[in-house]
C-alpha beads as a LAMMPS data file, in Angstrom:
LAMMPS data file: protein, C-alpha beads

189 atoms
188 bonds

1 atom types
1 bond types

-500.0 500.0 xlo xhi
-500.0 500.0 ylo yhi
-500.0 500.0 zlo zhi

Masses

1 110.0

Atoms # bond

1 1 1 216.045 -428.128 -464.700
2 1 1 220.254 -428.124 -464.892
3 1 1 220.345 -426.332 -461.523
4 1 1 222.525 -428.750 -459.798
5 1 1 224.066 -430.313 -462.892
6 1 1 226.628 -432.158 -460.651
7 1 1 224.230 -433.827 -458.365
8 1 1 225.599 -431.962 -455.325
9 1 1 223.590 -429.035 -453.368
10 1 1 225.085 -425.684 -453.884
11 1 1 226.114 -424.414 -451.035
12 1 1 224.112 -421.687 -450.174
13 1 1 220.869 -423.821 -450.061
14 1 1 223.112 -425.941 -447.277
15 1 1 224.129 -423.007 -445.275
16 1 1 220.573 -422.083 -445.447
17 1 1 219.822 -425.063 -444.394
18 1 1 222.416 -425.365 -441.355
19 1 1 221.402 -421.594 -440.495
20 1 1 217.554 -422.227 -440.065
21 1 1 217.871 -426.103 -438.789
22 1 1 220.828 -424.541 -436.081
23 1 1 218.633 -421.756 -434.648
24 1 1 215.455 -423.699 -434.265
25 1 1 217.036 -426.812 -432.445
26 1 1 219.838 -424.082 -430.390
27 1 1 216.505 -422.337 -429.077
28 1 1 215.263 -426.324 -427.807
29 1 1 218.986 -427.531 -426.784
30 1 1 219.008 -424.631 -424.788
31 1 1 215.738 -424.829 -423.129
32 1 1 215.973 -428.918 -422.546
33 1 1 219.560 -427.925 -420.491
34 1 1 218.323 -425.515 -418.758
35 1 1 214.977 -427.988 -417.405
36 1 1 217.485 -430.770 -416.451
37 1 1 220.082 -428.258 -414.963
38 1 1 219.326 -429.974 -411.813
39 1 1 220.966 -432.792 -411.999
40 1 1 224.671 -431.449 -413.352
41 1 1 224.929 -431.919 -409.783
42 1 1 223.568 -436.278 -409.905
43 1 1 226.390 -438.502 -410.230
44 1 1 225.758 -440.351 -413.526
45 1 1 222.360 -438.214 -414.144
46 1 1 224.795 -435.569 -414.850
47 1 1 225.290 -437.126 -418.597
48 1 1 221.755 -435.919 -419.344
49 1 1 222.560 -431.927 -419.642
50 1 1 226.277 -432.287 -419.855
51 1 1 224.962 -433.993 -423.758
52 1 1 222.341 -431.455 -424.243
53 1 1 224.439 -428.608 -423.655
54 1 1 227.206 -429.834 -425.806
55 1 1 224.287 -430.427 -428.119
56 1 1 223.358 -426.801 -428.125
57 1 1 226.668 -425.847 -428.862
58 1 1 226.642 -428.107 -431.758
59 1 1 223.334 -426.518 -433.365
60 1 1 224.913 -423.271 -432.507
61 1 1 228.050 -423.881 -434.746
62 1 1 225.482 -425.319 -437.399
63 1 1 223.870 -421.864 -437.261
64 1 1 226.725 -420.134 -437.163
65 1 1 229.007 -421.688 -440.299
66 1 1 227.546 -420.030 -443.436
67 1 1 228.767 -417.192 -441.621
68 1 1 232.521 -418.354 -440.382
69 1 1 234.597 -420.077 -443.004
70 1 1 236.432 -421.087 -440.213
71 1 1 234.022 -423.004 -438.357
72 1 1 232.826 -424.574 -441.979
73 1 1 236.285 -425.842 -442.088
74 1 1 236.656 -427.102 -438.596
75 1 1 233.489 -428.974 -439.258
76 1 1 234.475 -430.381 -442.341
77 1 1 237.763 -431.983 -440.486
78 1 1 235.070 -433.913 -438.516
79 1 1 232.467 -434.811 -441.596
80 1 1 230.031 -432.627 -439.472
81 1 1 230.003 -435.354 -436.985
82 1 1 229.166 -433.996 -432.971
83 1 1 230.310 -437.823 -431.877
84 1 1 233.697 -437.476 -434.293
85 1 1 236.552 -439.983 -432.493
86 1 1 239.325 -439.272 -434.138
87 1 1 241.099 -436.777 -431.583
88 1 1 243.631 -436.217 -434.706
89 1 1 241.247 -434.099 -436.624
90 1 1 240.212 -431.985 -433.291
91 1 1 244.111 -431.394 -432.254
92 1 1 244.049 -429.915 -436.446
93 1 1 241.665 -427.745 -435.883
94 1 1 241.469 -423.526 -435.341
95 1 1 238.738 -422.649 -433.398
96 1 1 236.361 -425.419 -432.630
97 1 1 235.440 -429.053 -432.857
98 1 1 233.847 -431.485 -431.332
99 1 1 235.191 -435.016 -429.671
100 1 1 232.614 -437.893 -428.874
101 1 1 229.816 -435.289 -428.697
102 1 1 231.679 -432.822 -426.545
103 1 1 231.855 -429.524 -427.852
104 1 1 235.509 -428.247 -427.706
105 1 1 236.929 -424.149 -428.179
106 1 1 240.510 -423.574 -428.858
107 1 1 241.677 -420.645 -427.139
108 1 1 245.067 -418.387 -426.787
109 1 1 247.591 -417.740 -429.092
110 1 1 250.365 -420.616 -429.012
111 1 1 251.215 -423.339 -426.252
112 1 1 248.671 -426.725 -425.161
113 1 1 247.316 -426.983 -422.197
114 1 1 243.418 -427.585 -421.847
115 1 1 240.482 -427.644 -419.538
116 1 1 237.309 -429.128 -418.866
117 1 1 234.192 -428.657 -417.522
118 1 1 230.948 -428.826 -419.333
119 1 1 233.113 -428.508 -422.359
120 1 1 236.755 -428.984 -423.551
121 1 1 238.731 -426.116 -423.678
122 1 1 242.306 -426.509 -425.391
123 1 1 245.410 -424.471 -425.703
124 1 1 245.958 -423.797 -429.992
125 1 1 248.817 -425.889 -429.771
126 1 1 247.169 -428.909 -428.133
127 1 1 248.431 -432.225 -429.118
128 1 1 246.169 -435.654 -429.453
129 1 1 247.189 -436.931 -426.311
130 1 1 245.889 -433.600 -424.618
131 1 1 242.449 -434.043 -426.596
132 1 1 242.231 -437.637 -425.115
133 1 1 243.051 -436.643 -421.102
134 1 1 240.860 -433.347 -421.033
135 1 1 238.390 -435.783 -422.882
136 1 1 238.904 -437.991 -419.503
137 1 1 237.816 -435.224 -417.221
138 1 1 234.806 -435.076 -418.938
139 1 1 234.085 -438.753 -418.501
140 1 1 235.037 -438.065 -414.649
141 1 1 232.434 -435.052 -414.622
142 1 1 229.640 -437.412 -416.063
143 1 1 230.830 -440.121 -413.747
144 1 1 230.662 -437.728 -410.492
145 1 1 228.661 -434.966 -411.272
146 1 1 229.708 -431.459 -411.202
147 1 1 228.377 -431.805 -407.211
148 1 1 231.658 -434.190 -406.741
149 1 1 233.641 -433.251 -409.688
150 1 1 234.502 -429.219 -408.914
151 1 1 235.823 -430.060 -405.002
152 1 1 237.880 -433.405 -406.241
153 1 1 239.029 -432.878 -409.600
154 1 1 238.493 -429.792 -411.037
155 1 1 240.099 -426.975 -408.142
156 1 1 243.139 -429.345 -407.095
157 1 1 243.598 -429.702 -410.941
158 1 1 243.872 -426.024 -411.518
159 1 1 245.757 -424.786 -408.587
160 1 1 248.087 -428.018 -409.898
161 1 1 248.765 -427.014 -413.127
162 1 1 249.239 -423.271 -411.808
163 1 1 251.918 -423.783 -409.689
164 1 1 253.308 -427.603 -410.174
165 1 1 255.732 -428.387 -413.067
166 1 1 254.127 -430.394 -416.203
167 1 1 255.466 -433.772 -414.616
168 1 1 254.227 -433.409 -410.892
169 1 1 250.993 -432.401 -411.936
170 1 1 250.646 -435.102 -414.718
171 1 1 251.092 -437.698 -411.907
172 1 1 248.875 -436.726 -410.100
173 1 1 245.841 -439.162 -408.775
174 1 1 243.396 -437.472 -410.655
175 1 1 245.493 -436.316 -414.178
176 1 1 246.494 -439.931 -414.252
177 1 1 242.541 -441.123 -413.893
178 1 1 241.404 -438.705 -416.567
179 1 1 244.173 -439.729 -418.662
180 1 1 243.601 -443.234 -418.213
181 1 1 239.293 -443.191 -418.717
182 1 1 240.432 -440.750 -422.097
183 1 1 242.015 -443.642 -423.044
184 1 1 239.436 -446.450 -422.403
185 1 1 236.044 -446.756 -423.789
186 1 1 233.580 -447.257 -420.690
187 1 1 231.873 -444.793 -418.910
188 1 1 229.656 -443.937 -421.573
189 1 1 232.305 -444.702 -424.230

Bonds

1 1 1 2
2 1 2 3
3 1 3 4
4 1 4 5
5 1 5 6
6 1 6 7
7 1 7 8
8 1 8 9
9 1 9 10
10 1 10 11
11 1 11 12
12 1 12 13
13 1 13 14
14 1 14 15
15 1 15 16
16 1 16 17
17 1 17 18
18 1 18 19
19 1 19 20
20 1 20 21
21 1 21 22
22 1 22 23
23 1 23 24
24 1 24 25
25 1 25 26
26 1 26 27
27 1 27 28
28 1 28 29
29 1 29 30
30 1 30 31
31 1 31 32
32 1 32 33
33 1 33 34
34 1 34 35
35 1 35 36
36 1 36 37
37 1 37 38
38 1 38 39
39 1 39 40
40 1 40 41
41 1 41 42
42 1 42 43
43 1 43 44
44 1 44 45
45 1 45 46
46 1 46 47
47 1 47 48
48 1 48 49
49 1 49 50
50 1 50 51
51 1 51 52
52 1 52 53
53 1 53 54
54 1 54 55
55 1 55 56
56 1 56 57
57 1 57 58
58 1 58 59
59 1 59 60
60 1 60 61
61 1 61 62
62 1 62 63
63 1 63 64
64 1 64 65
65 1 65 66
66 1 66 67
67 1 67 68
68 1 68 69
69 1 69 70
70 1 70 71
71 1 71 72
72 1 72 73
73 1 73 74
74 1 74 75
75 1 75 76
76 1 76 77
77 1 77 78
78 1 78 79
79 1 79 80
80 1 80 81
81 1 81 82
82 1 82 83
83 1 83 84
84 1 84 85
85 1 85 86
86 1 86 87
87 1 87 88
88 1 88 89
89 1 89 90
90 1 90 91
91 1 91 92
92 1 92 93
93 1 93 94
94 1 94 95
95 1 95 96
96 1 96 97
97 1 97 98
98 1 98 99
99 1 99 100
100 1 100 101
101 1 101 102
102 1 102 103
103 1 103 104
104 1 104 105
105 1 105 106
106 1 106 107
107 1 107 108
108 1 108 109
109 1 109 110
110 1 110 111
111 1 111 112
112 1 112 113
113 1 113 114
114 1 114 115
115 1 115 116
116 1 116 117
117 1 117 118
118 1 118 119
119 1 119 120
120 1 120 121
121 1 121 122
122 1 122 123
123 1 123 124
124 1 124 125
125 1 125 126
126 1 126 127
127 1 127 128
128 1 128 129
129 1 129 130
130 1 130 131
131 1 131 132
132 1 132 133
133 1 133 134
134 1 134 135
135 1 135 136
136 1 136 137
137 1 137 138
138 1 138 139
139 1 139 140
140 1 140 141
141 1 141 142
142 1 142 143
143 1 143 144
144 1 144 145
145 1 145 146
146 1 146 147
147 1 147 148
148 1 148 149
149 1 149 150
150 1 150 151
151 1 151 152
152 1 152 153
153 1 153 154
154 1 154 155
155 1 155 156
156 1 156 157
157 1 157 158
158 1 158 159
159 1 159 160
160 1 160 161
161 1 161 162
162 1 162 163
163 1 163 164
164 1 164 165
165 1 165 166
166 1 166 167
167 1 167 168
168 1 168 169
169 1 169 170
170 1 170 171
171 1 171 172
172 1 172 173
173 1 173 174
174 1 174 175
175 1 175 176
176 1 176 177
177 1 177 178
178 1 178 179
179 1 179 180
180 1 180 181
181 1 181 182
182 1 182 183
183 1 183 184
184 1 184 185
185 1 185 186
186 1 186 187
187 1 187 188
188 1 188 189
């Protein structure tokens, strides 16, 4: 019929695509997370919603690209791919990505930084070695559950990096185990 003479989809039938495949499975991501809630709190169990939210997040970015030409092209860096390792292609993107099936947002308007919990957060000017350590706080958060993970980790690691210089809070205990587990592949990879 010569309506694809070059063998490739056009586009719009893929954004269609994305758009109605996005919303259906968002609406089921959302309501799976929400059923094992409970056990964010489990150390270990806590993988089971912390992947199903990041999940949701994914089908929500499906649903949302024909309509963001920059989320199409911060998917495209990562071939589409929610379990993506190649932290190079997430420290190049704008506004989102994702890293080993964690959803991560860039946010602000310059410097690095990043945070985690549920999800990666990262400064715009995040480097790779950022992507891998906030990347280790998520393995610590599966690890420990958010129960564990909020008291031990996640409050000393904020009031750290708000009021300790980069190198004081980088050695700390739990900076260095983050960066360390970002690095290895156990604990769920």
């Amino acid at each position: 019929m010569y309506t694809d003479s070059d063998g490739y989809l056009p586009e719009w039938l893929k954004d269609a695509f994305r758009f109605i495949s996005g919303a259906l499975i968002t609406v089921v991501g959302a309501a799976l997370t929400l059923d094992t809630s409970p056990l964010f709190l489990v150390p270990g169990f806590s993988s089971i919603p912390l992947l199903l939210l990041n999940m949701t997040f994914y089908e929500t970015m499906l649903a949302a690209s024909p309509f963001s030409s920059t989320i199409k092209s911060d998917m495209n860096l990562i071939a589409w791919n929610p379990f993506n390792g190649d932290a190079n292609a997430v420290a190049g993107s704008k506004d989102i990505s994702f890293y080993k099936g964690v959803f991560v947002f860039r946010y602000g308007s310059s410097g690095g930084g990043g945070i985690s919990f549920g999800i990666i957060g990262l400064g715009r000017g995040a480097s790779v070695n950022t992507v891998i350590h906030e990347y280790g706080h998520h393995k610590q958060q599966r690890f420990m559950g958010l129960a564990l993970y909020t008291p031990i980790v996640a409050i000393p690691s904020l009031i750290s990096a708000a009021i300790s210089t980069y190198g004081v809070h980088a050695n700390r205990w739990y900076e260095r185990w983050a960066t360390d587990w970002g690095n290895r592949g156990w604990i769920w990879w």
